[in-house]
N, C-alpha and C positions, 0 to 999 in steps of 0.2 A: 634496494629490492633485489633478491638472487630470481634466476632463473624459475625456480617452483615457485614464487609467490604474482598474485595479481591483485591490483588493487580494483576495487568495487565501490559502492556508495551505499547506505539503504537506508529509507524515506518513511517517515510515518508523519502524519499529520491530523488533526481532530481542532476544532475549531480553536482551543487556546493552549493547544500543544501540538509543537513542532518539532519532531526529530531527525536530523539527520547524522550518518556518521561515517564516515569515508575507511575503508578499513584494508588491510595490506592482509590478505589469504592464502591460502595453500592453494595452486592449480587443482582442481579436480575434485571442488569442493561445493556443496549441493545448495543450492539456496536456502534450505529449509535448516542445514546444518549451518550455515555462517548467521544464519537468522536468530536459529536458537543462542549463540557460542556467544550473540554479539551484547546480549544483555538487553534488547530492547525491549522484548515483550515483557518484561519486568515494570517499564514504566509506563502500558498502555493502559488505558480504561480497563478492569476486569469485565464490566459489562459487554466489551466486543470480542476477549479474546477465542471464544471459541466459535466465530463468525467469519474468522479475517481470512482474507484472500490474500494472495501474491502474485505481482507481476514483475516483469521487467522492460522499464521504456515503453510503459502504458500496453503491455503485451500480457492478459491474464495467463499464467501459469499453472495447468491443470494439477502435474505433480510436482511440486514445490520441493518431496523430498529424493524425486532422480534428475533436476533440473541440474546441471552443471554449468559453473557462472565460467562465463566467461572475463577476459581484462576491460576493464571501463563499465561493468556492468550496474545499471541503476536498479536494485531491487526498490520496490515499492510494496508499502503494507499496505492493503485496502481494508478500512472496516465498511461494514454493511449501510447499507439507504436505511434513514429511516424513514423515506417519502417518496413513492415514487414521483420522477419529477415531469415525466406528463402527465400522471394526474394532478398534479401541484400545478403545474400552468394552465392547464383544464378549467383550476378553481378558481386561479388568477382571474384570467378571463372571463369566465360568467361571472365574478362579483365586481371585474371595470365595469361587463354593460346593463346589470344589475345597475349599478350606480350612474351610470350616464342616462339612463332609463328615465330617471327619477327627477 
């Protein structure tokens, strides 16, 4: 690795697709641009792509295309909820005591 480059990670995930890919970059290189270059929104669900968030180290990233990554940096793809998940355990829970009720 020369002096201008830094290596990075970036993460996507969906219940039976797992991507990850560790990649050596140019310093002073945007997340949104090492994200596009890196080929991965190619193999995401087309149903989320125009949904997905970016973060780094569980940090949402408002503008994706002025972030400058830094060395060791985990980008992460987020696709969207499809549930929010306290009303999910909201429902949970009235259908335990619904059932213990009974």
């Amino acid at each position: 690795m020369n002096d201008d480059n830094i290596e990075i990670e970036i993460t996507y995930v969906e219940p039976n697709n797992q991507i990850i890919i560790t990649k050596q970059i140019t310093s002073n290189s945007t997340l949104m641009q090492v994200v596009e270059e890196s080929g991965v929104l190619d193999k995401i669900d087309l149903k989320y792509k125009d949904k997905l968030k970016f973060g780094v180290y569980g940090n949402l990233v408002a503008k994706p295309n002025e972030y400058i990554l830094q060395d060791g940096d985990r980008i992460e793809i987020y696709r969207p909820l499809l549930a929010d998940p306290k009303k999910t355990r909201l429902q949970r829970l009235a259908k335990l005591k619904q059932d213990n009720s009974n």
